[in-house]
C-alpha positions, 0 to 999 in steps of 0.5 A: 567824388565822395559817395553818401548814403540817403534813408529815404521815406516815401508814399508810393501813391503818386509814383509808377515805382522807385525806378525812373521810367520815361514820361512817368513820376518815379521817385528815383527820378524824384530824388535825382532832380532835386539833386540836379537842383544842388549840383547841376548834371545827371545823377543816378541812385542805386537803391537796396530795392526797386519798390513797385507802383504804389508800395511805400517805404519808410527805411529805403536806401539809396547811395549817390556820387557827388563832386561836391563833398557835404555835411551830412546833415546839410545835404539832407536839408537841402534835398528835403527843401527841394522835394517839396511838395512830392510825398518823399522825405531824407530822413538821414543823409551819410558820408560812406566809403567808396565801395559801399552800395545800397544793394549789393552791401545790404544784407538784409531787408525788412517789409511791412504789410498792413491789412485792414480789416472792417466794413466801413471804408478807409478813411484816413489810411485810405491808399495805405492798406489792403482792406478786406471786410471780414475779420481773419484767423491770425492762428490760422495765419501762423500755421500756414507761415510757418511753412514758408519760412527758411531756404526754399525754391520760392517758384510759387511765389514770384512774379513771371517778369521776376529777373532774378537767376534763381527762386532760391531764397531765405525766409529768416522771419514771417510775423503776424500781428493783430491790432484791434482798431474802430470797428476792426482790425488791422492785420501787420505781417512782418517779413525779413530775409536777405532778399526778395523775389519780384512781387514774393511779399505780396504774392505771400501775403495773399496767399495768407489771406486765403488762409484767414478768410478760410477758404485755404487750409494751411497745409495748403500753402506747404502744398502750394510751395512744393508745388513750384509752380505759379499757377499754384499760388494765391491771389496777389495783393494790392500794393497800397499796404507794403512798405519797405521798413528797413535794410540791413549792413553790416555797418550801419551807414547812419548811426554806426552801430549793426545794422541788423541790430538797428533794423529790429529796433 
């Protein structure tokens, strides 16, 4: 068996999440049949993270076992040809090392979400941002963040159904950038750390809509953080703006150099 590492880009509109469930469109199970198409059998990809119905990703990462050894680069042409027409793409296919595991050798992720912030509705990235109406304090952003970021019991802000064993986590970085759009502006939080809670980005990001739209004060999220307590925490945002943008090795797979290196780029 030779093992290979696939970056996979995805819009997650159509699907019910990354995980295969039966009788819904997955993209795992997008990814696996076309496989299927290249070496007949069951196959089953680990992914460094199961992304939720309707969250995107542009840098996912997903390892596979397959009998037949394959050029890298064939192997990704191939599983483009038989994706078609699902909205997924392999933007880079690797011969890795048998030990090597998209989750557990990641050691780092990166989300991107996009706020769009105008009256007139979404048009041509219609089911790719949460879209609000009135502009936001992005200063007002950035104070509240900054409460959030490092080592902290992250309670507040993750999902009841979250099955990790422990709410500890490491914020390492939260940005916030403002870009002037027609008639409006798009709002981009930047947030990078080992590895995330279940629904802990969202969870995040529309607590700091609260803050910009001005009905939290910043200090409101340390106090909401302290709380360790769900109750405590702000609206949930849509999933339609979130992308999973990258994912850290120490080693990266597809272009040899640092991964975290290549993930800031």
């Amino acid at each position: 068996m030779a093992r290979y590492a696939l970056k996979i880009e995805y819009d997650g509109g159509p699907f019910a999440g990354w995980q295969r469930q039966v009788g819904l469109a997955s993209v795992q199970g997008t990814v696996e049949a076309a496989l299927a198409r290249l070496e007949p059998g069951a196959h089953k990809l680990a992914a460094a993270g199961r992304t939720d119905a309707g969250v995107h990703a542009t840098a996912q990462v997903a390892t596979i076992d397959l009998a037949k050894e394959w050029d890298a680069f064939r192997l990704s042409e191939a599983l483009n040809w038989h994706l078609k027409p699902a909205p997924v793409a392999i933007l880079a296919a690797a011969r890795v090392e048998s030990d090597f595991h998209a989750r557990f050798s990641a050691i780092e992720r990166r989300y991107l979400f996009r706020l769009l912030a105008r009256r007139a509705p979404a048009v041509h990235d219609r089911g790719q941002v949460w879209q609000v109406q009135k502009p936001l304090d992005a200063e007002a952003m950035r104070a509240a963040a900054a409460h959030l970021l490092g080592h902290h019991d992250f309670t507040t802000f993750r999902s009841s159904m979250c099955q990790a064993t422990t709410p500890m986590k490491t914020l390492d970085a939260l940005d916030i950038e403002v870009i002037e759009v027609p008639h409006g502006q798009e709002y981009r939080f930047r947030l990078r750390a080992r590895s995330f809670l279940h629904n802990q980005v969202r969870s995040i990001v529309g607590t700091l809509e609260r803050v910009g739209a001005g009905a939290w004060k910043p200090e409101d999220v340390k106090a909401a953080l302290e709380a360790r307590d769900r109750a405590a925490c702000g609206p949930v945002c849509p999933p339609q703006g979130l992308y999973l943008c990258g994912v850290g090795y120490p080693q990266d797979p597809f272009s040899g150099p640092s991964a975290i290196r290549a993930c800031r780029a």
